[in-house]
C-alpha positions in Angstrom: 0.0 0.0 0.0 1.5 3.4 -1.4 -0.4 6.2 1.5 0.1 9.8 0.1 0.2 11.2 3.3 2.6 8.7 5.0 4.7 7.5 1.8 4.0 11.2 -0.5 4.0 13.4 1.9 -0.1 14.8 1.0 -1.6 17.1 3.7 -5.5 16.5 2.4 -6.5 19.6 3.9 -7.9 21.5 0.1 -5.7 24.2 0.2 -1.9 22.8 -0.4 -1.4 21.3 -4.1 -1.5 17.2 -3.5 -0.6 16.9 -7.4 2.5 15.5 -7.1 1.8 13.2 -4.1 -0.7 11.4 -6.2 0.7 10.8 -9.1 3.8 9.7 -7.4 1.8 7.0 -5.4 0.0 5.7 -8.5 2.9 5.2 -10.0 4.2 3.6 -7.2 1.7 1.4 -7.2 1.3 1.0 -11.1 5.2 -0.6 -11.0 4.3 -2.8 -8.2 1.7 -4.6 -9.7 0.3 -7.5 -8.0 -3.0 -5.6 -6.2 -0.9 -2.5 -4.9 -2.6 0.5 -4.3 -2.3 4.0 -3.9 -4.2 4.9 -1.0 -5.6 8.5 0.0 -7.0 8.6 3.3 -10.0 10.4 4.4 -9.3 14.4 3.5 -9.8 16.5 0.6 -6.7 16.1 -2.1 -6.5 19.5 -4.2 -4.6 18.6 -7.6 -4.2 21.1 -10.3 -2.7 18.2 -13.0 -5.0 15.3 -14.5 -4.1 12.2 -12.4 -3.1 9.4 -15.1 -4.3 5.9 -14.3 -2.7 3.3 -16.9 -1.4 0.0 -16.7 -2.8 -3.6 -14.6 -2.9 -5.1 -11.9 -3.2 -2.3 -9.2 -5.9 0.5 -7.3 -6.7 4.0 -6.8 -8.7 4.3 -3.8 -9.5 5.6 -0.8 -11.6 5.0 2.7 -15.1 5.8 1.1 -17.3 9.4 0.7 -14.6 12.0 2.7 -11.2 11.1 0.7 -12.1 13.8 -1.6 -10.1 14.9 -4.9 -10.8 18.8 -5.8 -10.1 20.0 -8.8 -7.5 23.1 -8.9 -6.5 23.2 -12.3 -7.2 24.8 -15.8 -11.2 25.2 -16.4 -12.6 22.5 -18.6 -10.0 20.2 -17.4 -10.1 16.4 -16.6 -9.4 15.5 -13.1 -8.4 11.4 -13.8 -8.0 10.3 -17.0 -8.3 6.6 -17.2 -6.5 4.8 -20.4 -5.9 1.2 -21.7 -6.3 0.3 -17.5 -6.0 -3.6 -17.5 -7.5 -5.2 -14.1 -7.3 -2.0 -12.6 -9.9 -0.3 -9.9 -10.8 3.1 -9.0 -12.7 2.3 -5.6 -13.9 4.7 -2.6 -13.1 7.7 -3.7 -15.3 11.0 -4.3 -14.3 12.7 -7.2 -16.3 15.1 -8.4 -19.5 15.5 -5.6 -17.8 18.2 -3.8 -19.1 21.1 -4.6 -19.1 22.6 -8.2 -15.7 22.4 -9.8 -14.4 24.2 -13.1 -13.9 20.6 -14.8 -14.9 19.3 -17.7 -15.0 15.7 -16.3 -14.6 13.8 -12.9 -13.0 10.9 -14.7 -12.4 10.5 -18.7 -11.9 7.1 -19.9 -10.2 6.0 -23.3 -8.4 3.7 -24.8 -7.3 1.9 -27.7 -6.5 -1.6 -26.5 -8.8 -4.4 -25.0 -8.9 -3.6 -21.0 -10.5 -3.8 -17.9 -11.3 -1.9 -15.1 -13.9 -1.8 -11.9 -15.4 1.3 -10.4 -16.3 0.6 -6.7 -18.0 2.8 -4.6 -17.0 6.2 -6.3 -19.2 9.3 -6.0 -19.2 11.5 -9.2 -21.0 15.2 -10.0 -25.0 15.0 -10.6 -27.0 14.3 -7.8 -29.7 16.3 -7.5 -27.8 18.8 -10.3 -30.7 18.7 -13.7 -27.2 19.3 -14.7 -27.1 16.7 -17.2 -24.0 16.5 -20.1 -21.5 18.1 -17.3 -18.7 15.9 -15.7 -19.1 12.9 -14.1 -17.6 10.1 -16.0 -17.0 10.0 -19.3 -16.1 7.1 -21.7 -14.8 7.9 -25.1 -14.4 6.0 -28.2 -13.8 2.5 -26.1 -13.0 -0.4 -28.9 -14.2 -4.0 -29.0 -12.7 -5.9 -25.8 -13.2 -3.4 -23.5 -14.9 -3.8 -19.9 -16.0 -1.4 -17.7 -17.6 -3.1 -14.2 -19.4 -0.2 -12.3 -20.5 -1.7 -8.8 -21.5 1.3 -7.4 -21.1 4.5 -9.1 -22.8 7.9 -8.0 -23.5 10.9 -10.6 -23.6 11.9 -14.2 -22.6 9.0 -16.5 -21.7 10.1 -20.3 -21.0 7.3 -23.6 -19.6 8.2 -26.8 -19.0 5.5 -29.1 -18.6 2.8 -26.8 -20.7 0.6 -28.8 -18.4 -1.9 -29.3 -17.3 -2.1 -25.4 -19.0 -4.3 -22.8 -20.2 -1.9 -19.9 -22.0 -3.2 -16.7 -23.5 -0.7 -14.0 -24.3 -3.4 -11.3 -26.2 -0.4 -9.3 -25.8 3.1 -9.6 -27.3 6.2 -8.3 -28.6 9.5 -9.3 -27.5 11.9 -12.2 -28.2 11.4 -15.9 -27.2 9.0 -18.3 -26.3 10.2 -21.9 -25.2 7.6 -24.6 -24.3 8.8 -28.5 -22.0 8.3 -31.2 -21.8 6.9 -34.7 -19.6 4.6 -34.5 -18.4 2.6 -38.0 -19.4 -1.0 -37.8 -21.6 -3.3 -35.7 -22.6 -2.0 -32.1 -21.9 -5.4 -31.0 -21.5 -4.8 -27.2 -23.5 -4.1 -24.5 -24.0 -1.3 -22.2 -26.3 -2.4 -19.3 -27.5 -1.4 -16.3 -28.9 -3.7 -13.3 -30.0 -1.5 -11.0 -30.5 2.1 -11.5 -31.9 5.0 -9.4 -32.4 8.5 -10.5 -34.6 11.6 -8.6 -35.0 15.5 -9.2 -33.4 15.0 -13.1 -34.2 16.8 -16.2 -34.4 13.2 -18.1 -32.7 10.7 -16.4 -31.7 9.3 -19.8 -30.8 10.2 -22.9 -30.5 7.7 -25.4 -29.2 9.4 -28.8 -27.9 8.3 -32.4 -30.8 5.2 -32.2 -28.2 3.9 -29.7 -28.0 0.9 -27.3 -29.0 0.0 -23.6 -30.4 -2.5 -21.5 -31.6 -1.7 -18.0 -33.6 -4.7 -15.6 -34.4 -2.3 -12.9 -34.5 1.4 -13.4 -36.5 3.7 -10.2 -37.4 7.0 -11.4 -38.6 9.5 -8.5 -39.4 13.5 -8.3 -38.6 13.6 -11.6 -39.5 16.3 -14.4 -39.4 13.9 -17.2 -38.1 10.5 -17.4 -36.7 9.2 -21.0 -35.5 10.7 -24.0 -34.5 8.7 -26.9 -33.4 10.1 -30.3 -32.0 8.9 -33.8 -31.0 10.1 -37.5 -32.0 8.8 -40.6 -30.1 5.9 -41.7 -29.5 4.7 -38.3 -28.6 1.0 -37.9 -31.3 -0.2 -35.5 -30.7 0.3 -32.1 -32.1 -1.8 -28.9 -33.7 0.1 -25.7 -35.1 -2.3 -23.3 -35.7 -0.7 -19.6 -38.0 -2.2 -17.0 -38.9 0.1 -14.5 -39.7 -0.8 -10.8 -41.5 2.6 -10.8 -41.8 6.2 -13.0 -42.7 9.3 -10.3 -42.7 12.6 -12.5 -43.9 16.2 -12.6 -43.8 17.6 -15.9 -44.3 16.3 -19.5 -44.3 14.7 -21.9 -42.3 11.8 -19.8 -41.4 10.3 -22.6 -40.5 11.5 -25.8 -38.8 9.7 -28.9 -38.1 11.7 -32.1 -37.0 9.4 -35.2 -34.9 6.5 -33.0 -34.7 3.6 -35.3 -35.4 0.0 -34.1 -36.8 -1.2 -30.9 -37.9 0.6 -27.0 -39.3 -2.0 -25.2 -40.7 -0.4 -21.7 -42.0 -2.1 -18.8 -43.1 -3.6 -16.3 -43.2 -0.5 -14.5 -45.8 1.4 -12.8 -46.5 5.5 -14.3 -47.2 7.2 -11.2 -49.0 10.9 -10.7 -46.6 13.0 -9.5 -47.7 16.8 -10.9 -49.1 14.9 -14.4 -52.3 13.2 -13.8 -52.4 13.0 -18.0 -48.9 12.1 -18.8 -47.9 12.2 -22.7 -45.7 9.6 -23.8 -44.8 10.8 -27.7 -43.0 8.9 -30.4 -42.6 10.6 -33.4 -40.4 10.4 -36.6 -39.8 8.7 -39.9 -37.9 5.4 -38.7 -39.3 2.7 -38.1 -39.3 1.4 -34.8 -40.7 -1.3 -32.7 -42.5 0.1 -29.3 -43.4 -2.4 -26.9 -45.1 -1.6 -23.7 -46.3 -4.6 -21.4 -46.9 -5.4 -18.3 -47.5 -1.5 -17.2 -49.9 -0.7 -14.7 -50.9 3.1 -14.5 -51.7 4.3 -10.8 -53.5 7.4 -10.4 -52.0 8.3 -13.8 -53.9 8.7 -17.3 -51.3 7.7 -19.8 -51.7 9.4 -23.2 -50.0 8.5 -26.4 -49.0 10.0 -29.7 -47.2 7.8 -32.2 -46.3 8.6 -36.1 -47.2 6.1 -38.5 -43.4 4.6 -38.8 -44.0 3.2 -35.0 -45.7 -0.3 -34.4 -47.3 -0.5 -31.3 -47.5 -3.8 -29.6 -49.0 -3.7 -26.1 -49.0 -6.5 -23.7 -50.7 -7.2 -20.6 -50.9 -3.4 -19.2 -53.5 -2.2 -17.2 -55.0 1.3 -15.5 -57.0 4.1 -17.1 -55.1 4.5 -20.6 -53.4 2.0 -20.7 -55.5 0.1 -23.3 -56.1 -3.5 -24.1 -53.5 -5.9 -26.0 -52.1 -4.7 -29.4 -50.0 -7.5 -30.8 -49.7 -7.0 -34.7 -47.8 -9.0 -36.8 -44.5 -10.0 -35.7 -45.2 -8.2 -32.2 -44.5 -11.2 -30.2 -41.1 -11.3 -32.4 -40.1 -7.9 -30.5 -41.3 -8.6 -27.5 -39.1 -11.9 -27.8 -36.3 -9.4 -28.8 -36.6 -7.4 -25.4 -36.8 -10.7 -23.0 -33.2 -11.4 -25.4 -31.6 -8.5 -23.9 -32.4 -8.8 -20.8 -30.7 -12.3 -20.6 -28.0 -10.8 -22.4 -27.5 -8.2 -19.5 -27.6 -11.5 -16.7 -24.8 -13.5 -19.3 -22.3 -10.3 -18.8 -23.3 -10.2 -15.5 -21.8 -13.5 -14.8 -18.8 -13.0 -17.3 -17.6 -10.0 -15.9 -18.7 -10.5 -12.0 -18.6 -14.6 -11.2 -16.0 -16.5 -14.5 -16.3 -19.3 -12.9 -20.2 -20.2 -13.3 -20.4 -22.1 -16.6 -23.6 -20.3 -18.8 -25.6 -22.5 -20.4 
């Protein structure tokens, strides 16, 4: 263990400049290998340099919440900048959550080679913010082989053309997501989410360039609006597939899609009141898309719907005041088959990336 008070000489009391402390006991750590890791106690760590974490086999991490890293350095700067990280974890560490820093990101993620890394209890900027698109972590142009295991991750969480890296969010808290990019050739990975919780957002997600996600268990509270998912024309079809233990918002429309391509399958989940007794749900454009809603049960909540004719509707099982009765046109089993695919999809990278040893089937 590399401390960066006892080994570094760190004072962790915001005002003196920790830079060098830290990067000395990553890289400390970084040559030793083996599970080192550069440890910051509990104190807040002012740095005015990005903090590079590269290499396998080692962490950056602290004692939880209080071992804070502030960021004292040029505006729009990155405050760690993860790249090619191979069995690497950034673990109990709040980097970002205190207070409002002139960064552009909390952590910035790249790479060009297949890697690995784990993000254990680490507390970014976004909650409670409406601040979406602003810090937190952001991963960048990931290629195929990468994989990102997020076992509990507080604040804003940002994708750029990661669609060919295999990103797991185990359970994560508050913030926005935002996923875009058009990457060249097949989106072939998978960026999933098991449990999810997000209150007093904007959206809570943002789903652009007819991209890719997978979420079993998403909670929306005290929300203004919940989803937004958008496309282009000539989009290769994208997947969304969110079930939703509940959806609490005040304004409207909660859910609006302009021209994503492909398939949003939504639900179970139960529309709640909150401020909009007659909640629009609107999905609109010239693509055509697959929209399955089942198993939705509207409480105190009027659903209303708009759809273009490029959408195919297939409800299933829903019930509550709007809600209608089954839809299931031609084929509309075949989606809702597609949505029940993802969702074991998101259980099979569970166990690759969290238990190797259980044999899938």
């Amino acid at each position: 263990m590399f401390d960066v008070r006892k080994d570094f000489g760190a004072k962790g009391d915001g005002n003196a400049d920790d830079t060098a402390a830290l990067l000395a006991a990553v890289e400390a750590a970084r040559r030793a290998g083996h599970g080192g890791i550069a440890y910051l106690p509990s104190g807040d760590y002012a740095v005015s340099k990005t903090i590079e974490i590269t290499g396998r086999d080692y962490s950056f991490g602290g004692s939880g919440i209080h071992s804070r890293i502030i960021w004292r350095g040029p505006k729009d700067g990155v405050t760690v900048h993860v790249s090619d990280p191979f069995n690497v974890s950034v673990e109990n560490l709040n980097i970002g959550e205190a207070g409002d820093q002139p960064n552009s990101a909390d952590i910035l993620q790249t790479g060009t080679l297949p890697s690995r890394i784990n993000y254990e209890r680490v507390w970014l900027f976004g909650m409670y913010q409406k601040q979406p698109g602003r810090k937190g972590l952001l991963c960048r142009d990931l290629p195929s082989g990468t994989a990102i295991v997020g076992r509990h991750v507080t604040g804003n969480l940002r994708f750029s053309n990661c669609g060919k890296a295999s990103i797991l969010f185990n359970t994560s808290f508050e913030g926005a997501i935002e996923v875009e990019g058009k990457q060249d050739g097949p989106r072939d990975g998978l960026l999933g989410f098991m449990t999810r919780l997000a209150t007093i957002e904007k959206f809570g997600l943002y789903l652009r360039d007819s991209q890719n996600i997978v979420i079993s268990d998403y909670y929306v509270e005290q929300s203004d609006q919940m989803l937004s998912f958008a496309g282009n024309r000539g989009d290769a079809p994208g997947r969304a597939t969110i079930q939703m233990a509940k959806s609490h918002t005040y304004k409207g429309p909660v859910v609006v899609s302009q021209d994503y391509a492909g398939r949003i399958s939504l639900g179970p989940t139960m529309p709640y009141p909150g401020g909009v007794a007659d909640a629009l749900y609107s999905f609109q454009g010239s693509n055509p898309m697959d929209l399955v809603f089942m198993g939705c049960q509207a409480y105190g909540q009027k659903p209303r719907f708009e759809f273009s004719p490029a959408i195919q509707k297939v409800f299933l099982e829903n019930s509550g005041e709007g809600m209608g009765p089954n839809e299931i046109p031609t084929g509309g089993l075949g989606a809702v088959a597609g949505a029940l695919d993802d969702l074991r999809r998101l259980g099979e990278l569970d166990l690759k990336l969290n238990y190797p040893g259980v044999r899938m089937h």
